[in-house]
C-alpha positions as CSV (number, residue, x, y, z in Angstrom):
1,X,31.7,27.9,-9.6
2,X,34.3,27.1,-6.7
3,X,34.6,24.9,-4.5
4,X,37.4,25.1,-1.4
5,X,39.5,22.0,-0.5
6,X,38.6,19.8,2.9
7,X,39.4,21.7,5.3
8,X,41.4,19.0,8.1
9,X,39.9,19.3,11.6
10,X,41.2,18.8,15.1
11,X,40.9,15.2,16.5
12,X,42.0,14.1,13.0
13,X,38.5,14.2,11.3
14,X,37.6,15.5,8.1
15,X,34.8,18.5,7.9
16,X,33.9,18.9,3.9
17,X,33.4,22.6,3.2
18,X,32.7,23.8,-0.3
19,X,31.9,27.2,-1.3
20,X,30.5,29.1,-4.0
21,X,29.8,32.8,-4.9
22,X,26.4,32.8,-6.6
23,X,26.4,36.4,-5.9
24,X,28.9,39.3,-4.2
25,X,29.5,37.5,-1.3
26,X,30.9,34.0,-1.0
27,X,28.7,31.7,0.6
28,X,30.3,28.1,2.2
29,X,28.7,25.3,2.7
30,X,29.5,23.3,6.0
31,X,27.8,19.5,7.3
32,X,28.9,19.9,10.9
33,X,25.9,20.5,13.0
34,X,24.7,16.6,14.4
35,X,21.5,18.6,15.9
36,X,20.2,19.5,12.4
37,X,17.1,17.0,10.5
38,X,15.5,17.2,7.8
39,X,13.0,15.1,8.8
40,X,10.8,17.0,11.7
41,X,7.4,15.2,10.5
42,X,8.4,11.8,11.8
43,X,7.9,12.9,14.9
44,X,4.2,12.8,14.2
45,X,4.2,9.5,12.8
46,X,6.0,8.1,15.7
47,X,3.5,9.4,18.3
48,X,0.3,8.0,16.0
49,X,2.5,4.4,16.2
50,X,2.6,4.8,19.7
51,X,-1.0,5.7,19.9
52,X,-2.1,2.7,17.9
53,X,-0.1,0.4,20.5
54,X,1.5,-1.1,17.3
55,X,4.8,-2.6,19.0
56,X,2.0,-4.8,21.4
57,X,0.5,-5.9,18.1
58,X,3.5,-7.0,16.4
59,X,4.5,-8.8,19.7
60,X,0.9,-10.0,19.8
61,X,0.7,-11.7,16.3
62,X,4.2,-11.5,14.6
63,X,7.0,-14.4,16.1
64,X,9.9,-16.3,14.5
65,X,10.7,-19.7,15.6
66,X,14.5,-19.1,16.2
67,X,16.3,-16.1,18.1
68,X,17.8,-13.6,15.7
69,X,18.7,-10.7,17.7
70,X,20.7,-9.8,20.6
71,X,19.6,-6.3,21.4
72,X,17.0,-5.3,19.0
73,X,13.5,-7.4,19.2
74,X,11.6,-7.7,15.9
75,X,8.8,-5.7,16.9
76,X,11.2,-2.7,17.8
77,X,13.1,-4.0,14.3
78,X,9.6,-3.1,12.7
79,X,9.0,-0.4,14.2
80,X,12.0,1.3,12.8
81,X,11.5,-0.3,9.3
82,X,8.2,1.3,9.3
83,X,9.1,4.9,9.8
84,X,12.3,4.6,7.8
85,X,9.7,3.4,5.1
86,X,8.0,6.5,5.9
87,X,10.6,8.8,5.7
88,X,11.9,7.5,2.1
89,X,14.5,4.9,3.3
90,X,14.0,1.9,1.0
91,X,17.1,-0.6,1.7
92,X,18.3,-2.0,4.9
93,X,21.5,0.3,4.4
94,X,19.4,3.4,4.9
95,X,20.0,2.7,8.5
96,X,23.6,4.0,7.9
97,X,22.2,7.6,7.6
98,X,19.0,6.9,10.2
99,X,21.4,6.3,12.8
100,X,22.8,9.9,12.7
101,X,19.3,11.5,11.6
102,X,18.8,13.3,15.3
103,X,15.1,12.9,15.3
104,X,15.3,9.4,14.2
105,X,17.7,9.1,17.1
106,X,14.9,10.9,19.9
107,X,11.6,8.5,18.1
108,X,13.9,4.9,18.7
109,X,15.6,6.0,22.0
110,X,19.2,5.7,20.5
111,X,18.3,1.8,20.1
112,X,18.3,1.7,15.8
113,X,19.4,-1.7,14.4
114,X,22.0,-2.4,11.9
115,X,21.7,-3.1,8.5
116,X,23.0,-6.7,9.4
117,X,20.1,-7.4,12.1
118,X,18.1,-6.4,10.2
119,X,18.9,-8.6,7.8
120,X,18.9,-11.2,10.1
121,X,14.9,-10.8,11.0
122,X,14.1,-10.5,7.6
123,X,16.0,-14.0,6.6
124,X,14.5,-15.8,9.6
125,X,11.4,-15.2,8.4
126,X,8.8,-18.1,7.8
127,X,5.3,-18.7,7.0
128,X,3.8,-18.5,10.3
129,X,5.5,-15.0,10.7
130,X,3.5,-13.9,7.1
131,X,0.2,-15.5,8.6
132,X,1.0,-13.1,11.9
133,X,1.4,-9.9,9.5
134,X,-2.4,-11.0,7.6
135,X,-4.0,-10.9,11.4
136,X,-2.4,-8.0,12.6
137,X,-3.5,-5.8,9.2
138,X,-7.0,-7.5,9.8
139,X,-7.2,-6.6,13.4
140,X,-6.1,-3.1,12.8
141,X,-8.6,-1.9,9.9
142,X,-11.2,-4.2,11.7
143,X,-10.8,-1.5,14.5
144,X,-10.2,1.8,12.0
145,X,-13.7,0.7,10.2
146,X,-15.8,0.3,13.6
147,X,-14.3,3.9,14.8
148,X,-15.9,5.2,11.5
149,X,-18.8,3.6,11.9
150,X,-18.4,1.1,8.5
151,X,-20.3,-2.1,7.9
152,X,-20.7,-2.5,3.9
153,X,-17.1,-3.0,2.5
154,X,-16.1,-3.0,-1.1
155,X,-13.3,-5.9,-1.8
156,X,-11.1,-5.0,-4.9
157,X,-8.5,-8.0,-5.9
158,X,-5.7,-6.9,-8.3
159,X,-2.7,-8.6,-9.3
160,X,0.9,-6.6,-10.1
161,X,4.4,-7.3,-11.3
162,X,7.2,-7.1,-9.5
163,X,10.4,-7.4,-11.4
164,X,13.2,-8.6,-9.5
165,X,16.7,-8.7,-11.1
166,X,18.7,-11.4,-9.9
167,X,18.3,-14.8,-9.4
168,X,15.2,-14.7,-6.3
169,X,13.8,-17.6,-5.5
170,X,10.4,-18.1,-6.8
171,X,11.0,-15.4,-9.4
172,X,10.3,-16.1,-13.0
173,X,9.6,-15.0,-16.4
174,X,6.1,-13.6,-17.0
175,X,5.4,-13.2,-20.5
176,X,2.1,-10.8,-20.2
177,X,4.4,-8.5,-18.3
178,X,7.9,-9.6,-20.6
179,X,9.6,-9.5,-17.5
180,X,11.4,-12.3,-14.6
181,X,9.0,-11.1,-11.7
182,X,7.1,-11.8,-8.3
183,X,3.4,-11.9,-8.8
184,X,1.8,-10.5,-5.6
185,X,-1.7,-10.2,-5.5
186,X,-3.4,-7.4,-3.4
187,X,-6.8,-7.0,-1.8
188,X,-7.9,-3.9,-1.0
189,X,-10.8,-2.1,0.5
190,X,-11.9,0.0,-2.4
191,X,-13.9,2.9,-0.6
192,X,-10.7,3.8,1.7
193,X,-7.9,2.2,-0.3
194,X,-7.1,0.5,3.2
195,X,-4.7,-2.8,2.1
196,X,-6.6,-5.7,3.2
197,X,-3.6,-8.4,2.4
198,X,-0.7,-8.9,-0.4
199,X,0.5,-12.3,-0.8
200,X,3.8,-13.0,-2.7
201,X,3.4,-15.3,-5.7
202,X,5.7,-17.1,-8.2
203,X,6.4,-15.0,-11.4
204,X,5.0,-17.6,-13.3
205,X,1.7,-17.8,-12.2
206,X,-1.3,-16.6,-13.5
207,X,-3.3,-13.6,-12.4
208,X,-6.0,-15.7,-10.9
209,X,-3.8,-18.3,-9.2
210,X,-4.4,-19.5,-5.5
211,X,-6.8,-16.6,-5.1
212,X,-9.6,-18.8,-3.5
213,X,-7.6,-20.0,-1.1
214,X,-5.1,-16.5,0.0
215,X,-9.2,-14.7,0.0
216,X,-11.1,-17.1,2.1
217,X,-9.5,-16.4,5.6
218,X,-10.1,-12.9,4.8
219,X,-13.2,-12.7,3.5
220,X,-14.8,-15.2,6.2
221,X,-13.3,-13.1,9.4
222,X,-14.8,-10.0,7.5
223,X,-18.5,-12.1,7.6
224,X,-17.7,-13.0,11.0
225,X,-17.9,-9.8,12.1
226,X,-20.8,-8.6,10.4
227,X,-19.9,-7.0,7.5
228,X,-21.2,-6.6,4.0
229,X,-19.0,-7.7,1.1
230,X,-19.1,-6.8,-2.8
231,X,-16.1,-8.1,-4.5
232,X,-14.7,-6.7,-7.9
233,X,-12.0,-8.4,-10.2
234,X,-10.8,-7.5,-13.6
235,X,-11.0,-10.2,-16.0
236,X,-7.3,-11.7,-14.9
237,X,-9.8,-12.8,-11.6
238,X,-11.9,-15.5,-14.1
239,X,-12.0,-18.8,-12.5
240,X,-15.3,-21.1,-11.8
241,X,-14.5,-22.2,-8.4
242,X,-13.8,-18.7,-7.5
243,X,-18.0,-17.3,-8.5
244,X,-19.0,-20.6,-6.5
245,X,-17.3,-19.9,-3.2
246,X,-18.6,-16.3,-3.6
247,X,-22.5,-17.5,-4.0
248,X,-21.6,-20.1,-1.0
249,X,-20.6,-17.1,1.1
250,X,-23.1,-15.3,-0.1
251,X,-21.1,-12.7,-1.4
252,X,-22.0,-10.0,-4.2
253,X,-19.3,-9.9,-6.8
254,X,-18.2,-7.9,-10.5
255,X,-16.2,-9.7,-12.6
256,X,-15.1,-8.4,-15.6
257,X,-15.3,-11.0,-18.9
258,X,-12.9,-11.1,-21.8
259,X,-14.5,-10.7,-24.7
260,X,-14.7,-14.1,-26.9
261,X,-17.2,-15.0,-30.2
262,X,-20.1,-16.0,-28.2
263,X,-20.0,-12.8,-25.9
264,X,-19.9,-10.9,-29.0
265,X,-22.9,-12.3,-30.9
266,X,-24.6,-12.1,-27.9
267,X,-23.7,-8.7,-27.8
268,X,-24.6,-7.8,-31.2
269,X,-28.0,-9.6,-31.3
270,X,-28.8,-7.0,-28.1
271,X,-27.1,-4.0,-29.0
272,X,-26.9,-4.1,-32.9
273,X,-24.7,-1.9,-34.7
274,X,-26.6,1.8,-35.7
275,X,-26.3,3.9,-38.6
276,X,-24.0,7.0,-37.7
277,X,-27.1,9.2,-38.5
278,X,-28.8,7.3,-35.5
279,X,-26.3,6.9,-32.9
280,X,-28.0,9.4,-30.4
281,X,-26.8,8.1,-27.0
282,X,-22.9,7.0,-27.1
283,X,-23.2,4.6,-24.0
284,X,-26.1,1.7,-24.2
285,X,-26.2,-1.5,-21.6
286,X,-27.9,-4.7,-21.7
287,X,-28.4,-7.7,-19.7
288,X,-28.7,-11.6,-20.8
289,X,-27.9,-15.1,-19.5
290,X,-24.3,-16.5,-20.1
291,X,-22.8,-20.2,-19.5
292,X,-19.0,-21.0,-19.8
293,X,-18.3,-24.4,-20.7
294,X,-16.7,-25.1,-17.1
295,X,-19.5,-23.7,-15.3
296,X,-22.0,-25.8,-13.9
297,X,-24.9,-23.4,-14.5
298,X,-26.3,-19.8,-16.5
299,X,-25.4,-16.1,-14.2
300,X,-26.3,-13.1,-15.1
301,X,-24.2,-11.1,-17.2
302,X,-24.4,-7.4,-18.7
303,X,-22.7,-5.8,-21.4
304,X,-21.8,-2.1,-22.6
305,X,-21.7,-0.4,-25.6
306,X,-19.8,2.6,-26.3
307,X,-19.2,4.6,-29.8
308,X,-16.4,6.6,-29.9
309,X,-15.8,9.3,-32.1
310,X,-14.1,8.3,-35.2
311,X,-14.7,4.8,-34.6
312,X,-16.6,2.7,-37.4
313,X,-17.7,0.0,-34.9
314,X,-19.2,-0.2,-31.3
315,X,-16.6,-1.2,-28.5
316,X,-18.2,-3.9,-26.1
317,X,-17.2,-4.3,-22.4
318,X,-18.8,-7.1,-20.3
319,X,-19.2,-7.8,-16.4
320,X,-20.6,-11.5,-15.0
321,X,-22.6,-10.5,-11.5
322,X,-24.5,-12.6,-8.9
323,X,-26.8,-9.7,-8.2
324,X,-29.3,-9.9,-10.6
325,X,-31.6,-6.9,-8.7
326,X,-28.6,-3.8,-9.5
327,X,-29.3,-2.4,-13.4
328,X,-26.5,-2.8,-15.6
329,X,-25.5,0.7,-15.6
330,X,-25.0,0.5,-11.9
331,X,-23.1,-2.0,-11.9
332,X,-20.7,-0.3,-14.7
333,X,-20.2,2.3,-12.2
334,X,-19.4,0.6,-9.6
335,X,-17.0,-2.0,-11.4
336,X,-15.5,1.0,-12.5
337,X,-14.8,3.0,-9.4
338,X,-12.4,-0.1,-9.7
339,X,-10.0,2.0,-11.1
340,X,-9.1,3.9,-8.1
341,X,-7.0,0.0,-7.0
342,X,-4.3,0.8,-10.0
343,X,-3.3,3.9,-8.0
344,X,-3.4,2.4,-4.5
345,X,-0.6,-0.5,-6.1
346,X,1.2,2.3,-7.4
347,X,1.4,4.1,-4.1
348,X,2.7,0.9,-2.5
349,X,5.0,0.1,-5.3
350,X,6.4,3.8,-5.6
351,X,6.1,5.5,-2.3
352,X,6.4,2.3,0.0
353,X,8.9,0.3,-2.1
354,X,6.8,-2.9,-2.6
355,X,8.9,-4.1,-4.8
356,X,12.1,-3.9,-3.4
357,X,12.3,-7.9,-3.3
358,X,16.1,-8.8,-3.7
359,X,16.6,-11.4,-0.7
360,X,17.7,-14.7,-1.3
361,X,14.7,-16.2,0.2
362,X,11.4,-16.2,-0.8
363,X,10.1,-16.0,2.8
364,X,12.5,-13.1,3.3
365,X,10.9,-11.1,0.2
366,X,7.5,-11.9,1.6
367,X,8.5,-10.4,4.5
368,X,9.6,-7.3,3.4
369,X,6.4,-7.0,1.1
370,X,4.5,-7.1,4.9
371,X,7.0,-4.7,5.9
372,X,6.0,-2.4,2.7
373,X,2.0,-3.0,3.5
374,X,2.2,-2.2,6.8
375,X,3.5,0.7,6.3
376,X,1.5,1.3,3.8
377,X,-1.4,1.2,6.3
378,X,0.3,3.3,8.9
379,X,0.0,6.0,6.6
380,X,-3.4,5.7,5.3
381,X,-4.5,5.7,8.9
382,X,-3.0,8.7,9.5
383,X,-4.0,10.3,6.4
384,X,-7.4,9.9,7.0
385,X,-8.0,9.6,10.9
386,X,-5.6,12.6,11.9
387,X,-5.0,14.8,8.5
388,X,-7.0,17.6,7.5
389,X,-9.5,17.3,4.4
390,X,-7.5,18.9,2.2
391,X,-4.0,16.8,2.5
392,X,-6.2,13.7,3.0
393,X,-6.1,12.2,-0.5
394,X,-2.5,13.8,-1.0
395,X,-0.1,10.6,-2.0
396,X,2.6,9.6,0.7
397,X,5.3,11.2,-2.1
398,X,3.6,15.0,-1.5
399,X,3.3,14.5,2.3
400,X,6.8,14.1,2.3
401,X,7.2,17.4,0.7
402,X,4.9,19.1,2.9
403,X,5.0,17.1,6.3
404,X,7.5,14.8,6.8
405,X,10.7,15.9,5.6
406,X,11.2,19.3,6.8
407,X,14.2,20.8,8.3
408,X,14.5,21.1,12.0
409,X,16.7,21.1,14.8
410,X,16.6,19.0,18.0
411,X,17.2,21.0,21.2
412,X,17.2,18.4,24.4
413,X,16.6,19.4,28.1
414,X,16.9,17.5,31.2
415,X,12.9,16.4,30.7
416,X,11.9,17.4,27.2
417,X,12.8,17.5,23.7
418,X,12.1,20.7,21.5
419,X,11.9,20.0,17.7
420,X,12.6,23.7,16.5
421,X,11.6,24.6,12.9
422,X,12.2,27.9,11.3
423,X,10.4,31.3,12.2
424,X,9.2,31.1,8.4
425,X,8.1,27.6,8.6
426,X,5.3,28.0,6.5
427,X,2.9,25.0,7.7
428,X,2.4,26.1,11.5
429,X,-1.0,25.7,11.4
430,X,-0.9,22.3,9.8
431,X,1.4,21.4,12.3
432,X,-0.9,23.0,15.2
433,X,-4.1,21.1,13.7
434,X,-2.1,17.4,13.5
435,X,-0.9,17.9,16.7
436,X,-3.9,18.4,18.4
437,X,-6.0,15.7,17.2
438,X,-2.8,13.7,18.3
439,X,-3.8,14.7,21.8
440,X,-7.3,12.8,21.4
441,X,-6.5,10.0,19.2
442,X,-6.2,6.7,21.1
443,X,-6.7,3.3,19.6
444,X,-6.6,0.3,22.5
445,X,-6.1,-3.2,21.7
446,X,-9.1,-5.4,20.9
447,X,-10.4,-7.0,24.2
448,X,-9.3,-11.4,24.1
């Protein structure tokens, strides 16, 4: 392989060109052309932000208490964090190659903030701007859910590491994880995988810490407006005064149980242990009263047996309930649709960056974890509101494949813009079909 020398330009800059001859003719390589992008598919994010009126509703809900900016407002700040999210730009430096991405130029009207403003926004950052983040989320999947015509919603709580690697405030040694960490905890809606709230924690907390108190705003707007709640937990989600203020709100929840001596007699006395010549079905379930030492009274629990092949002994799996009417197979099946939560954290830990938590302020790493969920959002929205059915489970590392970074190049007139894409650009159609339910999509904001 060859490669040329730098060529020197006129006006004194330099103009890499390399070459190589892969076959009988040379071919050089040349980064020259400012009206080239490889990022075309922005351009439909960027009208679906505009069509959700999200700048109003980060003005509306999101403020700091002191002035950080001089040009660029936070909620245009956001904006531009948002789609550079999108786009695969996870630090604040990104912005050094945004600013001379053409269509990122076209989407933000030339007005892109620096790596030190927005650093800025992100360290002024306080509590009250977190709370503004929760309402704004809430507001807009209380609207997404209405448009589809959803009342009964399915609450799945998870907790997740985030390992930091410095010295971040609030960040500590975890030894389930073996690890110095953040430990968020995330909410989602577990028929949609919409992210109802993530809340930065303390490494050194446990799974079920604060969770009564970061749930209750949520869980009490979401009865206020009507709808029907199931909650599901794995067992990191055990704690007393968290089943009471479920069966105060009236609430059905699935709590998984870790397995101790008295679960397992119970189990055994139930379920006893077969001869392999009679194990017939591999999967039996069972129901029975259980009482904790810290509770104050017996619930329901139900437990499941399952022989596996080559195993001597039974496996036991148990679930504590409030909803004594369900059978307990149902109610395996549904605590274990619970599954689908681990890939929604991994989607906003691996496509969204999530964990990209190096400030030097905890408030500033909770903000960018908002930053990370709304974007999160943004995209799921979009997924399933204006993509067709077969890219609508597709995660936001394949769209960018396939949608959003392709190569185009900007052409502007005096009163349009033309995003040109190859006479072989091979999803047309997709394109055609986005763009059109573009045209009809509108999302106003909720009446005062």
């Amino acid at each position: 392989m060859i490669f040329t020398h730098w060529v020197k330009e006129k006006h004194h800059q330099f103009n890499p060109t390399f070459m190589i001859q892969p076959s009988d003719r040379k071919v050089n390589f040349q980064f020259s052309n400012s009206d080239l992008s490889s990022h075309g598919g922005i351009f439909l994010y960027a009208n679906f932000i505009k069509r959700l009126n999200l700048i109003e509703r980060i003005r509306k809900h999101i403020s700091f208490d002191k002035h950080c900016w001089v040009i660029h407002e936070p909620a245009q700040a956001i904006i531009q964090k948002v789609l550079s999210l999108i786009g695969g730009y996870a630090d604040n430096n990104d912005v050094d190659e945004i600013k001379y991405d053409p269509v990122y130029r076209q989407i933000l009207q030339e007005n892109i903030a620096s790596q030190p403003t927005l650093s800025r926004i992100e360290h002024h950052a306080d509590g009250r701007t977190i709370g503004g983040f929760y309402a704004l989320n809430l507001e807009l999947l209380h609207q997404k859910w209405q448009n589809e015509g959803r009342t009964e919603l399915i609450v799945d709580i998870d907790s997740t590491d985030s390992v930091t690697h410095g010295s971040q405030p609030g960040s500590a040694y975890h030894g389930y994880y073996g690890a110095t960490i953040y430990h968020p905890l995330y909410v989602f809606e577990g028929n949609t995988g919409d992210l109802i709230k993530a809340t930065l924690r303390h490494g050194n907390t446990c799974s079920s810490h604060k969770i009564v108190k970061i749930i209750t705003p949520v869980i009490e707007q979401l009865l206020a407006w009507g709808y029907t709640i199931k909650i599901r937990g794995d067992s990191g989600m055990n704690d007393p005064y968290f089943y009471e203020q479920c069966e105060h709100w009236g609430v059905e929840y699935i709590i998984r149980l870790k397995k101790n001596p008295r679960l397992a007699q119970k189990a055994v006395a139930l379920l006893p242990i077969k001869k392999i010549t009679d194990r017939v079905d591999n999967t039996l379930y069972a129901s029975f009263n259980y009482q904790a030492d810290s509770w104050g009274h017996e619930r329901t629990a139900h437990v499941k047996q399952i022989y596996r092949s080559g195993q001597l002994f039974p496996e036991y799996y148990f679930v504590l309930v409030n909803n004594i009417q369900d059978k307990a197979e149902e109610v395996f099946q549904c605590y274990e649709a619970r599954g689908t939560a681990e890939n929604f954290i991994k989607e906003s830990k691996l496509d969204l960056f999530s964990t990209r938590l190096s400030c030097n302020r905890f408030w500033a790493n909770a903000f960018r974890l908002q930053l990370s969920c709304l974007a999160y959002n943004i995209n799921n929205f979009f997924r399933s509101r204006i993509l067709p059915d077969e890219l609508k489970f597709h995660f936001l590392s394949t769209l960018r494949v396939k949608l959003i970074n392709v190569g185009c190049r900007i052409i502007k007139h005096a009163r349009r813009i033309i995003c040109q894409f190859g006479k072989s650009f091979r999803i047309r159609k997709l394109f055609n079909i986005i763009t059109a339910k573009l045209k009809t999509f509108h999302l106003s904001l909720p009446s005062p």
